[in-house]
N, C-alpha and C positions, 0 to 999 in steps of 0.2 A: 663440522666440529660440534661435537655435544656439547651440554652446557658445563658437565666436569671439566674436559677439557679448553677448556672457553676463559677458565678463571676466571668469572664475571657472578658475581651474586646476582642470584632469581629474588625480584621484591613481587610484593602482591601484583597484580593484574596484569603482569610480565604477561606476552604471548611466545608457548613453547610450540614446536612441532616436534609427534612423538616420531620417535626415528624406528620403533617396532611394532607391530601387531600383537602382543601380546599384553595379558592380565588386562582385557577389556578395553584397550585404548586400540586405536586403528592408524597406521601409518600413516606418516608424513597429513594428518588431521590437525590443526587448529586448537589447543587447548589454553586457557586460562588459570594461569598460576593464583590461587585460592590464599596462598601464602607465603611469605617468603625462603629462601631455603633454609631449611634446620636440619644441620650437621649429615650434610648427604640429601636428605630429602625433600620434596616439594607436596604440597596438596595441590590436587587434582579433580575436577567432577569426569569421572572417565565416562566411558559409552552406555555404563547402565546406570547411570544418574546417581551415580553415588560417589562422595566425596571421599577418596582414600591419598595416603601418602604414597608416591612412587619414589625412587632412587633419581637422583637429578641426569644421569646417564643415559637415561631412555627418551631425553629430551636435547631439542637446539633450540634456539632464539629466533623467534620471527623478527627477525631486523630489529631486535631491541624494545619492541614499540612498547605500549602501555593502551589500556582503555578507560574509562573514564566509568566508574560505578555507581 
């Protein structure tokens, strides 16, 4: 279940996995939410090291967790 479907607010240091290959992010890969969701979307540092907003759809929950920054 994605994180749209999930109804569950993405906060900063949320761990997502992207559920596609595309727009520079790689499947089922490990990423750190940069910020929390704003209206649809999430920040991201994707695969070419650059910090862009994705759509929260392209993402699930790694068990919820959080990391410590």
């Amino acid at each position: 279940m994605n994180c749209y479907d999930s109804e569950r607010c993405i906060k900063k240091l949320d761990l997502l996995i992207a559920e596609d290959t595309e727009f520079n992010l790689t499947r089922n890969r490990v990423y750190v939410a940069l910020d929390g969701d704003n209206h649809g979307l999430v920040l991201i540092k994707n695969d070419e090291n650059k910090e862009e907003l994705y759509s929260i759809e392209y993402f699930k929950f790694y068990n919820g967790e959080t990391i410590d920054w």
